[in-house]
C-alpha angles and dihedrals in degrees: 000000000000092000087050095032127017104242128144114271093211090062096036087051091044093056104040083043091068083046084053093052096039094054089045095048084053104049082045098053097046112017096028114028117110096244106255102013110130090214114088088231140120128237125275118291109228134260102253084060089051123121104224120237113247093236095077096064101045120062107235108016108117119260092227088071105117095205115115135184091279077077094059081042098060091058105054081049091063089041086056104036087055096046076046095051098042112016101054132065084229093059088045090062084042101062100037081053082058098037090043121359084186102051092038087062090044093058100050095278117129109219097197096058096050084051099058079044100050088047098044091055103043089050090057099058092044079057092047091051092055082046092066092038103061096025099041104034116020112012109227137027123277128185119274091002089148100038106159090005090114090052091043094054084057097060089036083059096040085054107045089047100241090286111115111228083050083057097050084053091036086058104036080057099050090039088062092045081046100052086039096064088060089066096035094084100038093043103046133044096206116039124066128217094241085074071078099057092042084049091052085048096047090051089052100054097043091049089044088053104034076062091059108048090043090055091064 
């Protein structure tokens, strides 16, 4: 739809993403679902699928840390996906259809296939989060398990300034905001852990506009 017809991807994800959740919900309700659990879930995956934790791998680290190899992963991702963007001549058409759809065509580039490209990428690696997510911490999908990740990535994005290794940092960052807020509220007696959801608004504003007025 944003290569035919020029809308804006955010809206046009957003939408279809709610026709995503809706047919899953669905195959998992009726296809999926153990009979008789109360938890829209499916059964456990089993253990050959399974991501290994990377503690078993390095000496020390606890077993109750929930980080598997899609971690490692990730960041060979970022790694990639930079080498991708500025060291090839098909990242290069990439970023100036980002930076100028209209001088990119001018100069040979053709927007609507960056585009197909752009979109094609970046939906691989969201597939490959929830990936590591079902595979390499639950084992198996549950309803609603990345409610708000699309918008966080937004803000992850927005943060780390579209480069990729700005994004790793950007993520470890919110992912630490993110994993606080569970112990906010059993911790304190106070604070609530929506003081974590104003912070990540108020970085967010502050970097968006920090963007602006350095543009000019």
């Amino acid at each position: 739809m944003k290569a035919k017809f020029g809308s804006h991807e955010v809206i046009n994800t957003i939408m279809l993403n709610f026709i995503g959740i809706a047919l899953v919900s669905y195959f998992t309700q009726y296809y999926l679902k153990i009979p008789g659990d109360p938890i829209l879930q499916t059964a456990e995956i089993g253990s050959g699928a399974h991501i290994p934790r990377i503690s078993q791998y390095i000496p020390g680290m606890p077993d109750f840390v929930p980080l598997s190899v899609a971690f490692l992963i990730a960041i060979l991702m970022c790694v990639l996906v930079y080498i991708f963007l500025w060291k090839t001549k098909w990242g290069y058409e990439l970023r100036a259809v980002g930076e100028n759809p209209s001088a990119a065509e001018y100069g040979g580039i053709s927007a609507k296939k960056q585009i197909i490209i752009a979109m094609t990428i970046s939906g691989g690696l969201a597939g490959m989060v929830a990936i590591g997510e079902v595979l390499g911490y639950r084992y198996r999908y549950y309803d609603g398990f990345s409610d708000g990740w699309g918008f966080l990535g937004i803000a992850v994005a927005l943060l780390g300034r579209n480069h990729p290794l700005g994004i790793f940092v950007a993520a470890i960052f919110f992912a630490v905001l993110k994993r606080g807020e569970i112990f906010v509220d059993i911790e304190t007696k106070y604070v609530s852990k929506d003081l974590v959801e104003v912070l990540q608004a108020i970085i967010i504003i502050f970097v968006a506009s920090l963007q602006k007025f350095t543009r000019k």
